[in-house]
C-alpha positions in Angstrom: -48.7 73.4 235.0 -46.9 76.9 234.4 -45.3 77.5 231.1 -43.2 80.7 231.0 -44.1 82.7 227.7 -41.2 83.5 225.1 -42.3 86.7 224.6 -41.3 87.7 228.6 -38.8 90.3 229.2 -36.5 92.1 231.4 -39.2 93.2 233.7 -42.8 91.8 231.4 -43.3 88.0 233.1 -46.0 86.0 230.8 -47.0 82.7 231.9 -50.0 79.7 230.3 -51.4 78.2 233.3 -53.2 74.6 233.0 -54.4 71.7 234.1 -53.2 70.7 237.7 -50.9 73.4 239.7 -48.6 71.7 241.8 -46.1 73.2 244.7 -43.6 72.6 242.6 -44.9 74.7 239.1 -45.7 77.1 241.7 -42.3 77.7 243.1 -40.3 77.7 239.7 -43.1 80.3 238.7 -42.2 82.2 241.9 -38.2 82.0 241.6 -38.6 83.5 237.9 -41.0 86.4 239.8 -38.5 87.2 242.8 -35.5 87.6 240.3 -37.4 90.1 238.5 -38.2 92.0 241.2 -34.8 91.7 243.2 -33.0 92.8 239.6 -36.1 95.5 238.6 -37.7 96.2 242.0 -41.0 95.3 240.3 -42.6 93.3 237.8 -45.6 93.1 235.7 -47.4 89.8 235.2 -49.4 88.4 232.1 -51.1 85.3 233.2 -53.0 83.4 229.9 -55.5 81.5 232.6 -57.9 78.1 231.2 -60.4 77.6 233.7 -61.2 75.6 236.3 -58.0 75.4 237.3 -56.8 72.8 240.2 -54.0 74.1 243.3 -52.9 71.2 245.1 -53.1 72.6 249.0 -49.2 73.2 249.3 -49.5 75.5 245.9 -52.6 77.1 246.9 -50.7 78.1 250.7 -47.6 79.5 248.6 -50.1 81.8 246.9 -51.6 83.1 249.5 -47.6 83.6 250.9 -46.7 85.1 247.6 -49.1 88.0 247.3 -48.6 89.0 251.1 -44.7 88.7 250.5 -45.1 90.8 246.7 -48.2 93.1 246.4 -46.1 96.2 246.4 -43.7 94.5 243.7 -46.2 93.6 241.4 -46.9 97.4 239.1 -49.9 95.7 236.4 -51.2 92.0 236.0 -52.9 91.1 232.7 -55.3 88.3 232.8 -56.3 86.8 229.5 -58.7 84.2 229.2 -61.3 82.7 226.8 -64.5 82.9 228.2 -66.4 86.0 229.6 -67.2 85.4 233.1 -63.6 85.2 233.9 -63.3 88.8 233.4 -65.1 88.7 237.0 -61.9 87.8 238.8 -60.7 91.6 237.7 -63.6 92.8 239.5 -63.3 90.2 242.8 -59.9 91.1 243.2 -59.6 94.3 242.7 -60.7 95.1 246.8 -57.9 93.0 248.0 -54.9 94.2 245.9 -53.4 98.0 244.4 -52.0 96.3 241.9 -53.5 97.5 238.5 -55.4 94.4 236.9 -57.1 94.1 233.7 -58.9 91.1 231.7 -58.6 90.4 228.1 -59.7 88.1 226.1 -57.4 85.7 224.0 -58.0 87.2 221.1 -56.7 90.5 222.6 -53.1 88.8 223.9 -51.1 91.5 222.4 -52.9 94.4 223.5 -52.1 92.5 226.8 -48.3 92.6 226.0 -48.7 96.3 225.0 -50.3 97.6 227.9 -47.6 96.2 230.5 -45.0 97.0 228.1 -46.3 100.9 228.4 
């Protein structure tokens, strides 16, 4: 499941993902990303992740398709999460994308909002 965040703006995209990701979480999450970036030209992302997650194999494929599609679109991604060895994925993806990415923990959320707001 992705739940949008109420505290998203014009061009700040927050999102709680959970449980089971299906194709079709994924693509509502995607349509709210690609009107961003067709109205702004670029976004910034807060994801609020709860490992292990689960991607059914259709939502996992539109991933992969996403990032290919968006990685020059996408200006800072915030990844907050609870438990310390998920600041790791920071670190793992940092070879593969230019996007700027930082971890912070939950108790840290609105530094989070702060920094892409910047």
């Amino acid at each position: 499941m992705i739940q949008k965040l109420k505290e998203s703006s014009e061009k700040v995209l927050g999102a709680k993902l959970s449980r089971k990701l299906t194709d079709n979480d994924y693509k509502e999450f995607v349509t709210e990303v690609e009107k961003i970036i067709s109205d702004r030209g670029t976004v910034r992302l807060l994801m609020i992740v709860n490992y292990p997650q689960e991607f059914d194999l259709k939502a996992a494929w539109d991933d992969l398709i996403f990032w290919i599609k968006h990685i020059n679109n996408i200006e800072r991604i915030a990844i907050v999460g609870q438990k310390e060895w998920e600041k790791w994925l920071e670190f793992l993806e940092h070879p593969f994308i230019k996007t700027e990415v930082r971890y912070y923990n939950i108790s840290q959320l609105q530094e989070a909002w702060d920094w892409l707001r910047s």
